[in-house]
N, C-alpha and C positions, 0 to 999 in steps of 0.2 A: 694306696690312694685313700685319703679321710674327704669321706663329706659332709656336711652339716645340711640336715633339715630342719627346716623352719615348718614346723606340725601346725595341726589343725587345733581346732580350740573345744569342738564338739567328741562328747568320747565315743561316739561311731565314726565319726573322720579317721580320731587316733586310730582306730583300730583296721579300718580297709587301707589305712596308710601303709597296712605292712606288707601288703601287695607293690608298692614302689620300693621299699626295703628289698623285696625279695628277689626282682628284677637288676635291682642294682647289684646284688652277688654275683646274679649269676653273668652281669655283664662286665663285673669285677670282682674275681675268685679273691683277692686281697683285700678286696677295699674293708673300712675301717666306719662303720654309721654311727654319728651322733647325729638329737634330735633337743632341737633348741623347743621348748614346748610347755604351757601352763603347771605349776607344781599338782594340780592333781591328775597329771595322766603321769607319773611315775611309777605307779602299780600297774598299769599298762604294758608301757615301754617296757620295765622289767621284766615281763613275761616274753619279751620276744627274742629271741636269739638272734640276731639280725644284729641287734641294738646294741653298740657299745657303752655309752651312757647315754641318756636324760638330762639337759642342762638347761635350767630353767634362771628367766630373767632374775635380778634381786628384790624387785619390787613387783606392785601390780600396774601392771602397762595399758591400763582402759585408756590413758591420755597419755599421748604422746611427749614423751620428755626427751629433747632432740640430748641434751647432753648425757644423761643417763644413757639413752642407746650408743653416743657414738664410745662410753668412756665402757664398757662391756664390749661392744665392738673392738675397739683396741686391743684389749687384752686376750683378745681370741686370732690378734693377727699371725700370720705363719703358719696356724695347721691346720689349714683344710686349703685342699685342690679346686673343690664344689663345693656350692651353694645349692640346693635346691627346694623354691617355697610354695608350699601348698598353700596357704591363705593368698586371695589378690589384694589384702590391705596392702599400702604403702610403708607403715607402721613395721609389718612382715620383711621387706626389704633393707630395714635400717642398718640392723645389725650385721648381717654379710656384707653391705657396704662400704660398712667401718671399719671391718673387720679385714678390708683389699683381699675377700677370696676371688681368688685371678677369675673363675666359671661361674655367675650367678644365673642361677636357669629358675624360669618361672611363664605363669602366663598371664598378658598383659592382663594390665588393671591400675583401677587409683591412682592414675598418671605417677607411674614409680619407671618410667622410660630411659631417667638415668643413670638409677639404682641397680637397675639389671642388665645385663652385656650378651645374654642367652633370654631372650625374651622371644615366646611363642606365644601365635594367635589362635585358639581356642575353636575347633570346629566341632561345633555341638553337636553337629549331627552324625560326624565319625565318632567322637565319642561320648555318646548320650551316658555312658554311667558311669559315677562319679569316681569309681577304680580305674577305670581306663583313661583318666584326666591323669589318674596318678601316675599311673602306669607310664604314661606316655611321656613325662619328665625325663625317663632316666634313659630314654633313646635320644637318637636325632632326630628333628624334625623329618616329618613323612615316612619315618620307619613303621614296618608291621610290629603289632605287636605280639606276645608268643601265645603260640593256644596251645594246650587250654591255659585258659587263665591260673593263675595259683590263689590255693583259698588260704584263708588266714586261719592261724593257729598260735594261739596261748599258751604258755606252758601254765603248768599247777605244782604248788611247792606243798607236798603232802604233811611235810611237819605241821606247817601253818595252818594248813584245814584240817588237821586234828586238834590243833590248838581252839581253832573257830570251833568246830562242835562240840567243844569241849563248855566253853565258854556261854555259848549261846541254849545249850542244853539241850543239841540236837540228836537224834538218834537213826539211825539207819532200817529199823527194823522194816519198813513199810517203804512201798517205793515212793519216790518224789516229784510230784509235777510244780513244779517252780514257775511262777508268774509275776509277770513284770509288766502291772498295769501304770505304769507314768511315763512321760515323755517329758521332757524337758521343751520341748521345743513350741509347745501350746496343744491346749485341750483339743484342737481337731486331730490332735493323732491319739487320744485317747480311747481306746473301746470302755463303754459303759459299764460304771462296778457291777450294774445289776447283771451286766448278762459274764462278769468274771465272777460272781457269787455262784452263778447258777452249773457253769464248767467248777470248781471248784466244788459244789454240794458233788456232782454227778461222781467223780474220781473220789472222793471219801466215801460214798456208799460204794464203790468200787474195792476200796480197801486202802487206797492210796492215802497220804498224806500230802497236803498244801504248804506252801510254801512262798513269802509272798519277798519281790527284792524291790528296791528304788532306794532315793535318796530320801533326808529330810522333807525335803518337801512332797512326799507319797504317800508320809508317814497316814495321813486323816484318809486318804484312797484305799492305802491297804484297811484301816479299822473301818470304813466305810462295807466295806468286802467282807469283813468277818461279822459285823452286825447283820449283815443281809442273811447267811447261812442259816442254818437250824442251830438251836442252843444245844443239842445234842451231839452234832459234829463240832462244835467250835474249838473242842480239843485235839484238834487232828488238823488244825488251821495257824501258824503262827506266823507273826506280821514283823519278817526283818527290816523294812523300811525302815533308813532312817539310822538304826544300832550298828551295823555293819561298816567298815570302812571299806573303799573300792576291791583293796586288794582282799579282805575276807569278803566281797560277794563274790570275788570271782573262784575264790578258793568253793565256798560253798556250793555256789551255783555249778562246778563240777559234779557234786553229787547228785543233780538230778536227774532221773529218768525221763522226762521227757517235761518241757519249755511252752509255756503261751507267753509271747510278749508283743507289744506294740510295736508301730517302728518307731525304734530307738538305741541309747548307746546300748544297754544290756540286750536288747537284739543282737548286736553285732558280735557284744561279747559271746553269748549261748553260741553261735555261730562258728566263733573263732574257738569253743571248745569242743566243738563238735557234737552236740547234744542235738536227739531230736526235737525238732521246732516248728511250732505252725507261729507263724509270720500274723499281725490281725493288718491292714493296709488301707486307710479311708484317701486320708487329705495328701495322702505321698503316694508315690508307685515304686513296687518291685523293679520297674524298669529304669530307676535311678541310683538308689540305694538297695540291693538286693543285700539278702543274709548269704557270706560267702561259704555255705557250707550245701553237704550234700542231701542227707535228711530231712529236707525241709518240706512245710506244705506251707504255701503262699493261700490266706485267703483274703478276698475282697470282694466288695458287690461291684463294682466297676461301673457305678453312677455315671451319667452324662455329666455331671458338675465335677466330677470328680478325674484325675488327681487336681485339686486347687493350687497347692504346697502353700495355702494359708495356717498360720496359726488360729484363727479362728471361724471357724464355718461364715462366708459371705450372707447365708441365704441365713444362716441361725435354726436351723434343723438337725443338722448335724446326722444328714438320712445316710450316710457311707458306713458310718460305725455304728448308728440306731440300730439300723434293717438288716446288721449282718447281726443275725441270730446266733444264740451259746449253739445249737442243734450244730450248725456249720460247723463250727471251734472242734466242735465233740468226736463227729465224722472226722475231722482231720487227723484230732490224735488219734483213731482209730487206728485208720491209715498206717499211720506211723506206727501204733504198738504191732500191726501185723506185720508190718517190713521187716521189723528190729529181731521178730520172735525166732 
């Protein structure tokens, strides 16, 4: 059996997506997973065993270009049994459409009503989090889903992250608390540089070395983070943002000893490598998007305003991620270094 997913766009989606991947083995010992999905979740998908290939449109599809999808469609007729798409764009439905795979399973959205022939209606309250959406694709409607849940897991290609530290001019001598202060998804899920300065001085007077990940655009967050520190620890502080490409943070980010990051995609990833993790949580809740892994500490002030799932604080105080103090942060990886020991 081959099926074709149509992936999410966010790299915390790709990554709890692999929970419908893993479901679908086990509900089809043969089946055969491709995943139709933006060219930079490839160092992703790669990582997962699940995954046969990654097959990404030829162009960028922000506008919908009815002929370009349906002439990609085409060429993809005959080999897949299923379809099944995680985004509710209609844009999402084009390509299995054209493509006549016989199962197109989704849930309603974006009036795409006759694009889809397996279209399911969405009860948010059986499943409030956003794996168990996935999840629930690759059964029949009103089926259980299996407990325990499966958590998600990365593999790591050790050549390439010797090549990474190689490059980056990293060393292992000292342990590594990796922090991952950006969010792509707007500064209400940011936690403050000052109070990731402050967890970061605490673990270099510790002995530890920092470590900082995000994309381009985190690159002035992380320097923001190393200006705040003492000029005396600043050498025990170095700001990947930015230099790294996905699949070297994910190689990297293997080598930490223990994770603070936002909710975000590199959340999910530390997650999906199993690294201990404190979670920071203002403007989103655990009870949506949790990290699917077991190490974790979950922290939040759990405001009455709070979860918003705004990108930008309504009220402009931005008191969920203010008023959670580094002290908190500190105690969690506590925690954590005493479990692990």
């Amino acid at each position: 059996m081959n099926i074709l997913i149509v992936g999410p766009s966010w790299v915390g989606d790709m990554v709890i997506a692999q929970t419908l991947f893993q479901c679908l083995k086990q509900c089809h010992l043969d089946c055969q997973i491709d995943v139709l999905a933006p060219e930079w979740s490839r160092p992703i998908l790669g990582r997962m065993l699940e995954v046969r290939q990654a097959l990404c449109l030829p162009v960028n599809c922000r506008v919908i270009k009815l002929a370009m999808y349906r002439s990609f469609g085409k060429s993809m007729a005959g080999q897949y049994d299923q379809a099944i798409l995680l985004p509710n764009s209609l844009k999402s439905a084009l390509v299995p459409y054209f493509a006549g795979i016989p199962k197109r399973t989704g849930w309603r959205g974006e009036f795409r009503y006759v694009l889809l022939n397996d279209m399911r209606v969405l009860d948010r309250a059986r499943y409030p989090l956003i794996m168990e959406r996935f999840m629930a694709l690759a059964y029949e409607p009103g089926a259980e889903l299996p407990a325990p849940y499966p958590l998600t897991r990365l593999q790591i290609n050790l050549v390439n992250r010797d090549v990474a530290l190689a490059k980056f001019g990293l060393e292992l001598d000292w342990p590594v608390l990796a922090l991952c202060p950006g969010a792509e998804f707007g500064d209400s899920k940011r936690w403050p540089v000052e109070h990731y300065a402050k967890v970061a001085e605490m673990k270099i007077y510790d002995g530890w070395q920092v470590w900082l990940f995000g994309s381009k655009n985190d690159f002035s967050v992380g320097e923001n983070i190393y200006k705040r520190i003492s000029p005396s620890l600043r050498k025990k502080l170095i700001n990947l943002s930015g230099y790294t490409t996905l699949a070297e943070a994910i190689d990297l980010l293997s080598c930490a000893n223990l994770v603070v990051s936002n909710d975000s995609g590199l959340m999910h990833v530390a997650a999906a490598l199993n690294l201990p993790l404190v979670a920071v949580y203002g403007s989103t809740s655990p009870n949506f998007t949790p990290p699917l892994a077991n190490k974790v500490e979950i922290v939040r002030m759990g405001l009455d305003c709070s979860p918003c799932f705004k990108r930008v604080c309504p009220f402009g105080h931005y008191n969920c991620m203010r008023q959670l103090l580094p002290q908190l942060v500190s105690n969690a990886l506590q925690r954590l270094e005493s479990a692990i020991a």
